[in-house]
MIDOSE-1310 file (N, C-alpha, C; in nm, 2 decimals, decimal comma, always signed):
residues 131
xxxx	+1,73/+2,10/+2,35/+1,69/+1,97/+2,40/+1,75/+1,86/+2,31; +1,82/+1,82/+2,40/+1,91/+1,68/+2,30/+1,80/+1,53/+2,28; +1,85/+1,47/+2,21/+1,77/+1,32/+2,14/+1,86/+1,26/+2,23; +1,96/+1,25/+2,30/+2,05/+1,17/+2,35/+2,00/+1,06/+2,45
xxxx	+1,88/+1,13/+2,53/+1,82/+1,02/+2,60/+1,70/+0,96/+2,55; +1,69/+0,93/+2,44/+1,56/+0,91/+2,38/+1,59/+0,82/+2,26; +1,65/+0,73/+2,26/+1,71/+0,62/+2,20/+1,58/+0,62/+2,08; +1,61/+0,52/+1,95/+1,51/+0,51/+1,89/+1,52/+0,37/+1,86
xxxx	+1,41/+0,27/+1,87/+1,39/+0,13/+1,84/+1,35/+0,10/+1,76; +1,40/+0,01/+1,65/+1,33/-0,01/+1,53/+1,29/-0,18/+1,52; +1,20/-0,25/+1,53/+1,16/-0,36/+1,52/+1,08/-0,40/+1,39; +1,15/-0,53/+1,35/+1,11/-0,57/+1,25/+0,96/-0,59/+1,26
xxxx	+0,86/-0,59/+1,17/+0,73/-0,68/+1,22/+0,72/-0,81/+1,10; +0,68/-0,94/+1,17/+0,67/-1,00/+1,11/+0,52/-1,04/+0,96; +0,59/-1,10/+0,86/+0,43/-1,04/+0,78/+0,30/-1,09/+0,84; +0,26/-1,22/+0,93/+0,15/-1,16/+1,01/+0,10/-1,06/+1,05
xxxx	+0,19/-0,99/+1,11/+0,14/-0,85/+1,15/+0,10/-0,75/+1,00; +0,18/-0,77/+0,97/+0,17/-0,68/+0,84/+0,03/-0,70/+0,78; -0,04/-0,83/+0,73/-0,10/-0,87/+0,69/-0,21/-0,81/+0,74; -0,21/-0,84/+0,88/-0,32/-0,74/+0,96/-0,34/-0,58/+0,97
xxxx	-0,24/-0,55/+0,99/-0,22/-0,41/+0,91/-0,30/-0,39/+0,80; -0,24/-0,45/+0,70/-0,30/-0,44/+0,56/-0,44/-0,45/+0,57; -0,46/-0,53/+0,62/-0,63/-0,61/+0,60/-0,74/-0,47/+0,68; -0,66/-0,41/+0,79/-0,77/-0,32/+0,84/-0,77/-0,21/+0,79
xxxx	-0,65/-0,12/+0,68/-0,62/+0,00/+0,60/-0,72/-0,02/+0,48; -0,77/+0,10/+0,46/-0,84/+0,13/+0,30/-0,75/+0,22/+0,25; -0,67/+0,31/+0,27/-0,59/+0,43/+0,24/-0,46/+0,40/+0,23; -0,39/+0,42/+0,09/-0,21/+0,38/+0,13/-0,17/+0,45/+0,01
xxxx	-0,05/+0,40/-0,01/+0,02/+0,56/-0,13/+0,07/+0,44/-0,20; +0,04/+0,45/-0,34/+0,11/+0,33/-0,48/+0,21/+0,42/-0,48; +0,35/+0,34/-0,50/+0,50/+0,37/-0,51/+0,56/+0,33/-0,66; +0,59/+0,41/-0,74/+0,65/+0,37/-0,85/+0,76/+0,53/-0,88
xxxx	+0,81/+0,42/-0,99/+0,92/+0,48/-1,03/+0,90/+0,56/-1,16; +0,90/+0,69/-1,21/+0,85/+0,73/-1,33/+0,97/+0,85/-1,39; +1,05/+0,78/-1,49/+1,17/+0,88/-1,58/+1,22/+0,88/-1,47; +1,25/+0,78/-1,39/+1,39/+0,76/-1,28/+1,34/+0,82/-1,20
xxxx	+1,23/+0,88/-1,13/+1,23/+0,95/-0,99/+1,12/+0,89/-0,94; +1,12/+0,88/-0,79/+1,01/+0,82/-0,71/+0,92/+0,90/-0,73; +0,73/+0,83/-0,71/+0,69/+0,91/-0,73/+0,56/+0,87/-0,60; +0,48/+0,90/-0,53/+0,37/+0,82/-0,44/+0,28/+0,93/-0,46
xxxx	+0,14/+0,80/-0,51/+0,03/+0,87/-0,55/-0,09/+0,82/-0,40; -0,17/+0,90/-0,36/-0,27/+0,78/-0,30/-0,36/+0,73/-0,36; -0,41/+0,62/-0,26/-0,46/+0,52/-0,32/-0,55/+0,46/-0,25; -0,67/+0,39/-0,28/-0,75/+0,30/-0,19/-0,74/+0,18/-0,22
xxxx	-0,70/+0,09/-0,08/-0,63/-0,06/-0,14/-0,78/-0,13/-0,04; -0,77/-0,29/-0,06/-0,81/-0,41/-0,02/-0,78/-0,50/-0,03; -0,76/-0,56/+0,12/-0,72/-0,70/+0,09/-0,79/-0,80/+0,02; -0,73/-0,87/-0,06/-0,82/-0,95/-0,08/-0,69/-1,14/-0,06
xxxx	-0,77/-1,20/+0,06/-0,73/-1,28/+0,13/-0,58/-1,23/+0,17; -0,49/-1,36/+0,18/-0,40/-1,32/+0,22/-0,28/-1,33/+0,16; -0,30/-1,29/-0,03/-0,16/-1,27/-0,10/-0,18/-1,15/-0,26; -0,30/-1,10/-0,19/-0,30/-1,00/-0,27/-0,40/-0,84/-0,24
xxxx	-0,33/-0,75/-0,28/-0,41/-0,60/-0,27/-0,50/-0,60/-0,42; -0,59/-0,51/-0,34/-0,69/-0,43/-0,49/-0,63/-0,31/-0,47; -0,63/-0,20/-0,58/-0,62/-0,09/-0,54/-0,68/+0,00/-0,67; -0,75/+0,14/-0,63/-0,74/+0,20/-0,74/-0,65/+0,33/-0,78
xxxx	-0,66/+0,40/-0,88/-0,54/+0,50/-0,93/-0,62/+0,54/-1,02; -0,60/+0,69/-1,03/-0,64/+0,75/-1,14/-0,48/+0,86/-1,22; -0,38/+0,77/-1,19/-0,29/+0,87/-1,18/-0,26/+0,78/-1,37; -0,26/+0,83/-1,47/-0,26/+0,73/-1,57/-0,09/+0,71/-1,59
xxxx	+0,01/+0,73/-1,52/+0,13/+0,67/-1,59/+0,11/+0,53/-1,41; +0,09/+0,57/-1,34/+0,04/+0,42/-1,22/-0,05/+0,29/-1,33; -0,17/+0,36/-1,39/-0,24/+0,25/-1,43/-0,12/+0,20/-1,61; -0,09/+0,22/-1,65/+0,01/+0,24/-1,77/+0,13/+0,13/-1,73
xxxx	+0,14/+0,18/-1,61/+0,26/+0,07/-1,55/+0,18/-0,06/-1,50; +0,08/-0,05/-1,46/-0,02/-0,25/-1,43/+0,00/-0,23/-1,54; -0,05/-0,18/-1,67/-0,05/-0,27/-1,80/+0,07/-0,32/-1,88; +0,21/-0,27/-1,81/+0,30/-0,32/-1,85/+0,35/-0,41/-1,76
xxxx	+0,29/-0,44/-1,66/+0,40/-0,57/-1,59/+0,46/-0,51/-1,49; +0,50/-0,36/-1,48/+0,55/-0,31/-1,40/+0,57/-0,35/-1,23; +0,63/-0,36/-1,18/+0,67/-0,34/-1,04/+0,67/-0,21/-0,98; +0,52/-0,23/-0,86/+0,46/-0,11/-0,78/+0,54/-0,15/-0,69
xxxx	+0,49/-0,07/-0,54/+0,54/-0,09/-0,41/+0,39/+0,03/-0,37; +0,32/-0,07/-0,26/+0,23/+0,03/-0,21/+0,26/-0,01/-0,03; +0,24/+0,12/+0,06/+0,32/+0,20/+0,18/+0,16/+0,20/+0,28; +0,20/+0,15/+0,39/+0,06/+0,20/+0,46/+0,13/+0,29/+0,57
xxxx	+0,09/+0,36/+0,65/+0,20/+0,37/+0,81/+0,09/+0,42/+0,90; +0,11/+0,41/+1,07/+0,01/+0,46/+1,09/+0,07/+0,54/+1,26; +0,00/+0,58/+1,35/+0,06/+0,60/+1,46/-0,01/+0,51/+1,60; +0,06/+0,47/+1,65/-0,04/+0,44/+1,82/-0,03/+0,50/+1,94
xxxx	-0,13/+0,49/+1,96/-0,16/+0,58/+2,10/-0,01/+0,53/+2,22; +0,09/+0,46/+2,23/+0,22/+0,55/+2,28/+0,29/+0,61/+2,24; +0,29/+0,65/+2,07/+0,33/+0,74/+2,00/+0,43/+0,67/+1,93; +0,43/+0,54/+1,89/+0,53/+0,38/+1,84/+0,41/+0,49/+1,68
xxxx	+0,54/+0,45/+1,63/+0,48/+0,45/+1,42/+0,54/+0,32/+1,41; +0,44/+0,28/+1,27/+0,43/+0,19/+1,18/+0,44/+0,18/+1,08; +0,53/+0,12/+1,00/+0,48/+0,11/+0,85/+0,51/+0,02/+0,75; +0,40/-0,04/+0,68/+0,42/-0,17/+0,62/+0,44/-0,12/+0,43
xxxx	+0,52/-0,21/+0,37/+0,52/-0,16/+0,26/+0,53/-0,33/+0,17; +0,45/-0,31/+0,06/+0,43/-0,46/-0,03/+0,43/-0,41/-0,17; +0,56/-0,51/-0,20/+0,60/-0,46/-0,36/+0,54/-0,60/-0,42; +0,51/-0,60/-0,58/+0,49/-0,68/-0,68/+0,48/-0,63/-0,79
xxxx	+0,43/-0,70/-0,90/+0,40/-0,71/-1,02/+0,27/-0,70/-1,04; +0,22/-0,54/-1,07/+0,10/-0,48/-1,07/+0,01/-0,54/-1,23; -0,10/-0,53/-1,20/-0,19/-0,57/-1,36/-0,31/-0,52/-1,31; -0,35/-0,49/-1,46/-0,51/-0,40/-1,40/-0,62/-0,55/-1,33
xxxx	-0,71/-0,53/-1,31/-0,82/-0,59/-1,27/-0,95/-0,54/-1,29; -1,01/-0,66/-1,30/-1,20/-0,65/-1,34/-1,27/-0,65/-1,22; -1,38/-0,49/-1,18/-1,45/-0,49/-1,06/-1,51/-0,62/-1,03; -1,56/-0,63/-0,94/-1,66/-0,80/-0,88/-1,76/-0,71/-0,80
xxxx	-1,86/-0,77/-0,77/-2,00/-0,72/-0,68/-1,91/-0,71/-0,53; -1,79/-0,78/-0,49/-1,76/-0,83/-0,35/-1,63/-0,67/-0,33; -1,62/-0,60/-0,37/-1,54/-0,49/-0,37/-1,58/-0,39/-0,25; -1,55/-0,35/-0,15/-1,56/-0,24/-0,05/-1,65/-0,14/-0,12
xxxx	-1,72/-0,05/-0,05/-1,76/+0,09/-0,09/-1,62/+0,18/-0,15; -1,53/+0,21/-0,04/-1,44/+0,27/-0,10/-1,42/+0,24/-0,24; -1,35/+0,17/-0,28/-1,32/+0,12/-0,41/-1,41/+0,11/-0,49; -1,52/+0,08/-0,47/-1,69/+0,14/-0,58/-1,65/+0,28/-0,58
xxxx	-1,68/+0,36/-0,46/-1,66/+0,50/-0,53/-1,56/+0,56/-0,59; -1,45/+0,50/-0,57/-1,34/+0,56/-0,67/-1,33/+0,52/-0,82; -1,42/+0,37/-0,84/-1,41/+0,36/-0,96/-1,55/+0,42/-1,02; -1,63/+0,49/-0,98/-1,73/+0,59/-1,01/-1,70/+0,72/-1,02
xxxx	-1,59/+0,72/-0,99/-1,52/+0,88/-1,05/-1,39/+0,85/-1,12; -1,41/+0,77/-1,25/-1,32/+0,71/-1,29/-1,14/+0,68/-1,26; -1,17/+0,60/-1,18/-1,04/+0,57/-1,10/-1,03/+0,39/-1,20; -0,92/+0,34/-1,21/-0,89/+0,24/-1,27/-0,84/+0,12/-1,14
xxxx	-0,90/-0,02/-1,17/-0,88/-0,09/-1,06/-0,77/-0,20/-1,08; -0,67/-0,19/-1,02/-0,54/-0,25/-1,01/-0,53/-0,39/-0,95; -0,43/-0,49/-0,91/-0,44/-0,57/-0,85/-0,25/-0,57/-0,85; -0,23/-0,59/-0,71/-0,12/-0,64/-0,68/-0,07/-0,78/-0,61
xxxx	+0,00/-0,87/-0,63/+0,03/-0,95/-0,54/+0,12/-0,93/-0,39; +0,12/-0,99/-0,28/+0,20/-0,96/-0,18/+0,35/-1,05/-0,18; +0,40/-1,00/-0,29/+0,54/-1,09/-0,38/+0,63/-1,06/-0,25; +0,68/-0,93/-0,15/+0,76/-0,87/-0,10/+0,69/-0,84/+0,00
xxxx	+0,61/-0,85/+0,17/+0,65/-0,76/+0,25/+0,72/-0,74/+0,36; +0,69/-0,64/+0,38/+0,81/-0,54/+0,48/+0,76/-0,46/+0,56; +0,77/-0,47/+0,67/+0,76/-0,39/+0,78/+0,84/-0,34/+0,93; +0,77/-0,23/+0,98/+0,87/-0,23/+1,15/+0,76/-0,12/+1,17
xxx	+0,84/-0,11/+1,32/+0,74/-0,06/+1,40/+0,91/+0,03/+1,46; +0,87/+0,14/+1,50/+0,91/+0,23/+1,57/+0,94/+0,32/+1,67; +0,98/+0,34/+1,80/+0,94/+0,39/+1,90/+1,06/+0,43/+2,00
């Protein structure tokens, strides 16, 4: 069975969309770079408004990199019911962060199983949709 009739479409999304994306995901993979090789850990993110993620990591060379200034990249993707994939991805300049009472449950429970709480800005996004 050939691909020949089954063209593939790649559409940019604009970061509105993205944004929305973001805002309804708790689950995404932190992207960093570690002794030159990619590396994606998961992760539980939150929006918080509309120019920056929370996220946490218990991976300690992820939290190692917020304390240096490092440049993350965290990945959401998802599928819809016509079988179109999605996937948004938002790079910045990661630094740890101090819990607040206003933090999701997710994120409470991960930092109760000692997970460390991140903060990214939305310096970079990027997205498309697929189908």
């Amino acid at each position: 069975m050939g691909f020949e009739n089954h063209p593939v479409h790649r559409t940019d999304l604009p970061r509105e969309a993205c944004i929305t994306l973001l805002r309804e995901a708790d689950f995404a993979r932190v992207v960093s770079s570690i002794r030159c090789l990619p590396v994606a850990r998961p992760t539980r993110i939150a929006l918080v408004g509309d120019d920056h993620l929370i996220l946490t990591s218990s991976d300690d060379m992820i939290t190692t990199s917020a304390q240096r200034g490092d440049v993350l990249s965290v990945q959401i993707d998802g599928l819809e019911l016509d079988g179109a994939t999605w996937s948004v991805m938002v790079s910045g300049i990661a630094a740890p962060a101090e819990p607040t009472e206003q933090l999701p449950p997710s994120l409470l429970r991960a930092l109760e199983h000692g997970a460390t709480l991140l903060t990214l800005p939305l310096n970079l996004v990027t997205g498309e949709r697929v189908n």
